[in-house]
C-alpha positions, -999 to +999 in steps of 0.1 A: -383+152-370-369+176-339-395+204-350-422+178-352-411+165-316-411+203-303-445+210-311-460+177-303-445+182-266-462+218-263-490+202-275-488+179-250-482+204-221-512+221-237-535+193-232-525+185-204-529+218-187-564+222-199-569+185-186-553+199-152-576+229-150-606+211-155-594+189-128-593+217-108-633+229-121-642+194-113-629+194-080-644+226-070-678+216-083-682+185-064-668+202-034-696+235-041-717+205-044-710+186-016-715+217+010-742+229-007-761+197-005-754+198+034-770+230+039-799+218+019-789+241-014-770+218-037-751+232-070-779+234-098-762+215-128-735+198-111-742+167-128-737+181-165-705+201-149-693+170-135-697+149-166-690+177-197-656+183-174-647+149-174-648+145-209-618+172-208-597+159-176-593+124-193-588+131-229-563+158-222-543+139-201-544+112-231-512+121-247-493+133-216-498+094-204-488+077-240-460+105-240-444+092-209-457+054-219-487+054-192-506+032-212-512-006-195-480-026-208-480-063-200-444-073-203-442-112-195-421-119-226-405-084-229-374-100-215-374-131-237-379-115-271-346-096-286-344-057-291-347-060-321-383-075-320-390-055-290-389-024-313-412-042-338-439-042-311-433-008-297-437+002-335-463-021-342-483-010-314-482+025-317-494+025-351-522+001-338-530+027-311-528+054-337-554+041-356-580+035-330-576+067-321-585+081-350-614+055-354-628+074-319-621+109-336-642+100-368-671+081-344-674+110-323-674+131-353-702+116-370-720+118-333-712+150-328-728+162-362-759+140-348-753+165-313-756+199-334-786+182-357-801+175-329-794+202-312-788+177-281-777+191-247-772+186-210-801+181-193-797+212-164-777+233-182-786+233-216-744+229-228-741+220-261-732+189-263-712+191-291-690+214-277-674+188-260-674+164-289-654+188-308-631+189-278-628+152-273-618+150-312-591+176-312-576+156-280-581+126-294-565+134-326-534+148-308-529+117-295-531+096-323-502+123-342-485+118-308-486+078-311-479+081-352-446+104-343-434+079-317-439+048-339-418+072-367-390+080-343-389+043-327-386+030-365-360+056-379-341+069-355-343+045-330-355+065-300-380+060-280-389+094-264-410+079-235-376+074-215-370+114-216-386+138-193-410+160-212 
């Protein structure tokens, strides 16, 4: 389970480095943009950048933020409910979260086939749209392992790795 944990966390610093540098493209885009569109000369294709980039910025930051338990928690009756039970839900959840996950992998998968059919694009730049499909699956996916190995660790060993520092 430690080797499993290893390379799930480089995964996740993998991800979410490639979610950091297309922060970074995304921010120099807009701002290329911006001061082009002052001097009457905006960035041809920002729009598809812009939106094909943000596909990678959120999904790759997906697992870093269930990794480090990100994800909206309401906890009204956290304090009410024993330990015990607690764990249940973490558990319970996390599988629950798993599975969506890989409900968006397979959607996108069968709209991603549609995409290289199709042969479906952006509409300046001509990017394959797919491309980005196949990216959202393979962060998408990661996360839902991510979520799987946590609800595995919270229900064998106890530990719930979202209190330790990646």
């Amino acid at each position: 389970m430690t080797v499993l944990r290893r390379a799930a966390d480089a995964l996740t610093r993998l991800a979410a480095t490639i979610g950091a540098l297309a922060l970074l493209v995304e921010v120099g885009v807009i701002l290329v943009d911006v001061i082009g569109r002052a001097f009457g000369h905006p960035l041809f294709g920002s729009q598809d950048l812009v939106t094909m980039t943000m596909v990678i910025l959120v999904f790759g930051g997906m697992t870093l933020c269930d990794r480090n338990g990100g994800h909206i928690a309401v906890d009204l009756l956290e304090p009410r409910f024993s330990p015990t039970l607690n764990r249940v839900i973490d558990v319970a959840s996390a599988i629950l979260g798993a599975v969506i996950f890989v409900f968006i992998a397979w959607a996108v998968w069968e709209s991603a086939k549609l995409s290289q059919m199709l042969n479906l694009s952006t509409n300046l730049l001509r990017l394959p749209k797919a491309w980005f499909q196949w990216a959202l699956i393979a962060f998408v996916l990661l996360a839902a392992v991510g979520m799987a190995l946590r609800a595995a660790e919270l229900a064998l060993r106890r530990h719930d790795v979202r209190k330790e520092p990646l």
